[in-house]
C-alpha positions as CSV (number, residue, x, y, z in Angstrom):
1,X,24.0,-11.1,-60.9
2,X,26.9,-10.0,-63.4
3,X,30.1,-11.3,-61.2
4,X,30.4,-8.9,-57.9
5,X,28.9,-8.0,-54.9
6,X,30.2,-6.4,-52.2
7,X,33.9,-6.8,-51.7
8,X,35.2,-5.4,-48.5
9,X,38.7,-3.6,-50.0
10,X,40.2,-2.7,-46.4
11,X,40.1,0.3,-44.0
12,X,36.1,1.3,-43.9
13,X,36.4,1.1,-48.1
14,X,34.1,-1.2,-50.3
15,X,33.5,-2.3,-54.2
16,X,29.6,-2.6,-55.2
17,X,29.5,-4.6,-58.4
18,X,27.8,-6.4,-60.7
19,X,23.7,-5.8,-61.0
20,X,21.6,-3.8,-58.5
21,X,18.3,-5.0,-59.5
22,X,14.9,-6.1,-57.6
23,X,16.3,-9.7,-57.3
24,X,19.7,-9.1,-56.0
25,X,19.1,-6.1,-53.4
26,X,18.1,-8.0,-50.6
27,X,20.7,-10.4,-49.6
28,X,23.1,-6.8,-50.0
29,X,21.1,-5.1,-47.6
30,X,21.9,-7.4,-45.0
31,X,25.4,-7.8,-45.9
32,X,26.0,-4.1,-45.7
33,X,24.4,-3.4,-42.8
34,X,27.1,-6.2,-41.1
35,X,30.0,-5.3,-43.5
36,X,29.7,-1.6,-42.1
37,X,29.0,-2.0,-38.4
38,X,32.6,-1.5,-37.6
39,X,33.4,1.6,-39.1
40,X,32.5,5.1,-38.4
41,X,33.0,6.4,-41.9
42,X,32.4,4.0,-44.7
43,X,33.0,4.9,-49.0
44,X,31.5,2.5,-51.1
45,X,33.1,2.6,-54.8
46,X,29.9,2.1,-57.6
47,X,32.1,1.8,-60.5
48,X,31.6,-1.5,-61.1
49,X,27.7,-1.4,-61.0
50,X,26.9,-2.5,-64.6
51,X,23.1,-2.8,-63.9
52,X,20.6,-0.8,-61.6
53,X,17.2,-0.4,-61.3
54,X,15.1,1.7,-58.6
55,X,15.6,-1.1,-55.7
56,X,19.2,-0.6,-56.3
57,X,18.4,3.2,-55.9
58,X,16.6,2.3,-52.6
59,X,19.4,-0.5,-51.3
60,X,21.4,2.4,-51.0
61,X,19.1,4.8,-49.7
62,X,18.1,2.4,-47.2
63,X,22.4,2.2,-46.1
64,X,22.7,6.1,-46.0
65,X,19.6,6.3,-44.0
66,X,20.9,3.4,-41.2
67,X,24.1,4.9,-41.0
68,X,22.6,8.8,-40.2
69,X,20.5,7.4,-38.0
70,X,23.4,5.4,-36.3
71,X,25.5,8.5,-36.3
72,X,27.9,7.4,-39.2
73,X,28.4,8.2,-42.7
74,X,29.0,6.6,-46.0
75,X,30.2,8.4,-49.3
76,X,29.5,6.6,-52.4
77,X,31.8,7.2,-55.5
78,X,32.0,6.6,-58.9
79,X,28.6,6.2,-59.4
80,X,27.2,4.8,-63.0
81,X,25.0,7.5,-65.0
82,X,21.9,5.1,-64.8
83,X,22.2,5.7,-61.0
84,X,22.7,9.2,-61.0
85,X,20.0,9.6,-63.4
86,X,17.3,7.7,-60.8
87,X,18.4,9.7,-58.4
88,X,17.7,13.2,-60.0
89,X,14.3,11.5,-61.2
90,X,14.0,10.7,-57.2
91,X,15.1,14.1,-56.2
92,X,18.0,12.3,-54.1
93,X,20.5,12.9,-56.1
94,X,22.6,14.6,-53.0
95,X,23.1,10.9,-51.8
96,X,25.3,10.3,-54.6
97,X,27.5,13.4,-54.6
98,X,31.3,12.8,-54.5
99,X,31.9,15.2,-51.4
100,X,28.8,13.8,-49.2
101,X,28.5,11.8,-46.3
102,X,25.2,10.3,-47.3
């Protein structure tokens, strides 16, 4: 993975970076999942995602869709073209938009 991860920045807020690929989703599932628990209302900064590929797309599908069905929200931001352009192609692009909850 290009240098990142998740990076907890304070306050419900988190910094995705690096490559979101098949072989580096699955340990960042887990560690979202238990970086997030606390908060109600969690934003997740994609700017420095340099890599993504469709399990990247589905890591944080699979975060939205625990978090509704937990009663809490996450908004991602800054998201990289790449990722906004796997979502249109996955009709889900309203999980990346600025102003949502997930």
């Amino acid at each position: 993975m290009a240098a990142g991860g998740l990076q907890d920045l304070g306050a419900g807020r988190f910094a995705l970076a690096g490559e979101l690929v098949f072989a580096t989703v699955v340990p960042l599932l887990a560690a979202g999942e238990r970086a997030f628990a606390a908060f109600a209302e969690v934003e997740v900064d994609l700017s420095g995602v340099v890599r993504v590929d469709s399990a990247g797309l589905a890591l944080l599908l699979e975060w939205s869709l625990g978090r509704r069905a937990a009663g809490r929200a996450i908004t991602y931001r800054q998201a990289p073209e790449a990722l906004r352009t796997l979502a249109r192609i996955g009709e889900v692009e309203g999980l990346l938009a600025e102003a949502g909850t997930g």
